[in-house]
C-alpha positions in Angstrom: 0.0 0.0 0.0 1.3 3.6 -0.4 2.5 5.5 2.4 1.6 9.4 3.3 3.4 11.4 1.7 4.7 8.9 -1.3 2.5 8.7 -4.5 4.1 5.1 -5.7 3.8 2.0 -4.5 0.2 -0.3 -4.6 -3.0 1.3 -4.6 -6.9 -0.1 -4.9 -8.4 2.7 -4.1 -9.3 4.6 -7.7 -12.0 7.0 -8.2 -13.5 7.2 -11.5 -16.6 9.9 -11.6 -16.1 10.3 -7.7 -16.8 6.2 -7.4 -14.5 3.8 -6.3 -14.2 1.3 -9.0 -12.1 -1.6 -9.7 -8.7 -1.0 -10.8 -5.8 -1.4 -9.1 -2.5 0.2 -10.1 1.0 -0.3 -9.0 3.1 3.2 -9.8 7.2 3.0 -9.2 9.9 4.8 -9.9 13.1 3.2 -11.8 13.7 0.3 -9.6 16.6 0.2 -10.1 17.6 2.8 -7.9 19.2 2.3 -4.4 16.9 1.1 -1.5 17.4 4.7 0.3 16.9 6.8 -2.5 14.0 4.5 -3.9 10.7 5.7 -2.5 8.7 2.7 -4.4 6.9 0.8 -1.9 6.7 -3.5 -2.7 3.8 -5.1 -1.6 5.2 -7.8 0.8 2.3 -10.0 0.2 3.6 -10.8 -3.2 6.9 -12.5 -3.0 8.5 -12.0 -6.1 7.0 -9.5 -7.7 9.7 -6.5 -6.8 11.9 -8.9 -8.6 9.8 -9.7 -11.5 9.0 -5.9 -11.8 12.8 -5.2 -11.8 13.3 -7.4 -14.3 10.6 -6.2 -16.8 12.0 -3.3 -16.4 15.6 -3.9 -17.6 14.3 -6.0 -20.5 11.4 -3.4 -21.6 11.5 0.0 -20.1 15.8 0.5 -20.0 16.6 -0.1 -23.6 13.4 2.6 -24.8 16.1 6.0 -25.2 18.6 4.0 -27.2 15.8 2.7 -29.2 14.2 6.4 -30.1 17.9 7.5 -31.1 18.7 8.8 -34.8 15.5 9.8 -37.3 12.0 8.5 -36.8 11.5 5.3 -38.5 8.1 5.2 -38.7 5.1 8.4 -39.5 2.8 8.8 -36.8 -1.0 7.7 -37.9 -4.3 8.5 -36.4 -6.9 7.3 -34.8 -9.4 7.3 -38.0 -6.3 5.5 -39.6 -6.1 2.9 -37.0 -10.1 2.4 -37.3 -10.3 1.9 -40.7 -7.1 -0.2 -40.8 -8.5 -2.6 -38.2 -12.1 -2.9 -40.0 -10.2 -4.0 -43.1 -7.6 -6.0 -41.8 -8.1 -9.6 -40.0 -9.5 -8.3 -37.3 -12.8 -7.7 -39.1 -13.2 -11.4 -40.2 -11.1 -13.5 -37.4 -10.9 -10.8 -34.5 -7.3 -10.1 -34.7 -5.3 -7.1 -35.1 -3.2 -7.7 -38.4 -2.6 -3.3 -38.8 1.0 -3.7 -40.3 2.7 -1.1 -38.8 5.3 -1.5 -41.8 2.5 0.8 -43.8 3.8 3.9 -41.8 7.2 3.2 -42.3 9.1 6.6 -42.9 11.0 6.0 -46.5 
């Protein structure tokens, strides 16, 4: 659970429209950092998850800035474009998004 004063950690407690609903949501800082700098809060009723969620991080979240180096690679698109793209694609027929991203390509 969060602490007073700390906005990360776990917390069930969402208001959506001024009523509670059902989400729950797990904000952290870079894990990564040292345990007395780090103000994420684990939940110690999961054992491990704060390892699970440090390692997620290193494979996924780490490598993003050295992947958005150099030129774009690929033209942004909009939501219309995504629409029409997923009622003519597979989804429409088997339920599956098949939008190939390789149509935004930047040449």
């Amino acid at each position: 659970m969060r602490k007073e004063g700390l906005p990360t950690g776990y917390f069930d407690r969402e208001l959506t429209k001024r009523l509670r609903d059902r989400k729950e949501v797990f904000d952290l800082l870079s894990p990564d950092l040292p345990d007395e700098f780090n103000p994420n809060v684990w939940p110690e009723w999961l054992p491990g998850f704060r390892e699970t969620v440090t390692e997620y991080f290193d494979a996924v979240i780490e490598p993003i800035p050295e992947l958005c180096e150099g030129p774009p690679r690929y033209r942004s698109f909009t939501w219309r474009e995504f629409g029409i793209g997923r009622a003519s694609d597979n989804y429409a027929d088997q339920g599956v998004d098949d939008i190939q991203i390789s149509n935004f390509r930047v040449a």
